[in-house]
N, C-alpha and C positions, 0 to 999 in steps of 0.2 A: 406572839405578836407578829403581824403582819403590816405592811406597811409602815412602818415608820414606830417607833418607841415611844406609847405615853402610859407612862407607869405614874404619872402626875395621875390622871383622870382617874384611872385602878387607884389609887392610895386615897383621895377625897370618896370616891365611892366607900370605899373600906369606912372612913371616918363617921359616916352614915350610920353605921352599924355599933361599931365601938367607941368603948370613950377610951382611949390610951392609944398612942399608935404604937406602943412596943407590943400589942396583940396581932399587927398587921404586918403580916410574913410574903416576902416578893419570892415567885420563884420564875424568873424569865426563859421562857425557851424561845428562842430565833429561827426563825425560817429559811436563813442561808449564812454561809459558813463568812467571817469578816480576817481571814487571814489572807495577806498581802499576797498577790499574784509573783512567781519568779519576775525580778529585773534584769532583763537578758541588755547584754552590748549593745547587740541591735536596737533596740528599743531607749536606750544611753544614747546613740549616736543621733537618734531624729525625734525632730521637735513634736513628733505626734505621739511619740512614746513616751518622750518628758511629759506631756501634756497630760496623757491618760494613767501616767502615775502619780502624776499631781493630784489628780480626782482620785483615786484607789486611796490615796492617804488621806485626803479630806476626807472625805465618805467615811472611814472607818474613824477618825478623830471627831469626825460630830457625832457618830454614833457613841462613842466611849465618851463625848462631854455633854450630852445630851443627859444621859444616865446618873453621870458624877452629879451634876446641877442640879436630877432629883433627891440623890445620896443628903444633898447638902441642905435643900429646902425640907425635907423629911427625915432628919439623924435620927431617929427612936424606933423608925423602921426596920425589921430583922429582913436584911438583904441578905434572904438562904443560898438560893440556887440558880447560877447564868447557864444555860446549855445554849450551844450553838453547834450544828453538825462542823466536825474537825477535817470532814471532806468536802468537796462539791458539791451536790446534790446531783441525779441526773436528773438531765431539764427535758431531751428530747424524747427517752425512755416512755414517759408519762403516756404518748403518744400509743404505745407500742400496749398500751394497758394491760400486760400480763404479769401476775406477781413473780415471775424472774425475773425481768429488766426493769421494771417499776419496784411494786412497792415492797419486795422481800429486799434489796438492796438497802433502802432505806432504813427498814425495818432494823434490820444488821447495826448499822449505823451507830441509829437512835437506842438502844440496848447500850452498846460498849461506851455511845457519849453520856446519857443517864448515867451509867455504873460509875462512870471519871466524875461526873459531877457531884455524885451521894459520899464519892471516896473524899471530897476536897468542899464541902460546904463553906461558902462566906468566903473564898479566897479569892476569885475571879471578880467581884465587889473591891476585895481592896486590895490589888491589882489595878484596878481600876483608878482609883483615889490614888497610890502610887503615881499613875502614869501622870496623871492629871495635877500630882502637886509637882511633878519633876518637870 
């Protein structure tokens, strides 16, 4: 998924096809990583670094209620697999277009997050639902 999370449209597509949605299996992979940036002092003491942590947390709560809300409007759906890269990604690398600093990195990555994901199927879903009824 790119741009923005509609596993709504992916699930009425599916229904298309099938008559049960507990035939219709999500497996989400993410295009960038949604773990919270360090909250340094600095960034505590002035109001542009409140600000811009304000949005870091929004940002990643809509994305996690965004998700929940289709959890909820679609229960029969088998929510297998969330992958999201557990790093950065590099952004400027891309540039540099050689599979050293591009996409053997990634590469890397994408292997040891797939493995974490296959090792913990459906937990990152409710995790999810966790966070969202707390």
């Amino acid at each position: 998924m790119a741009w923005g999370v509609d596993l709504g449209s992916a699930i009425q597509r599916c229904q298309e096809i099938v008559d049960d949605d507990s035939k219709i299996t999500i497996d989400a992979i993410m295009c960038d990583t949604k773990k919270m940036p360090e909250y340094t002092k600095d960034e505590q003491d002035k109001t542009i670094g409140n600000y811009l942590r304000f949005m870091d947390l929004k940002k990643y709560h809509d994305s996690v209620t965004s998700i929940a809300e289709i959890m909820d409007a679609f229960p029969k759906v088998n929510y297998r697999h969330y992958i999201q890269p557990s790093l950065p990604l590099p952004t400027f690398a891309v540039m540099d277009g050689t599979n050293a600093t591009c996409t053997w990195p990634m590469q890397e990555l994408g292997r040891l997050d797939g493995a974490h994901a296959l090792a913990t199927e459906g937990k990152v879903f409710e995790k999810m639902n966790e966070y969202i009824g707390s």
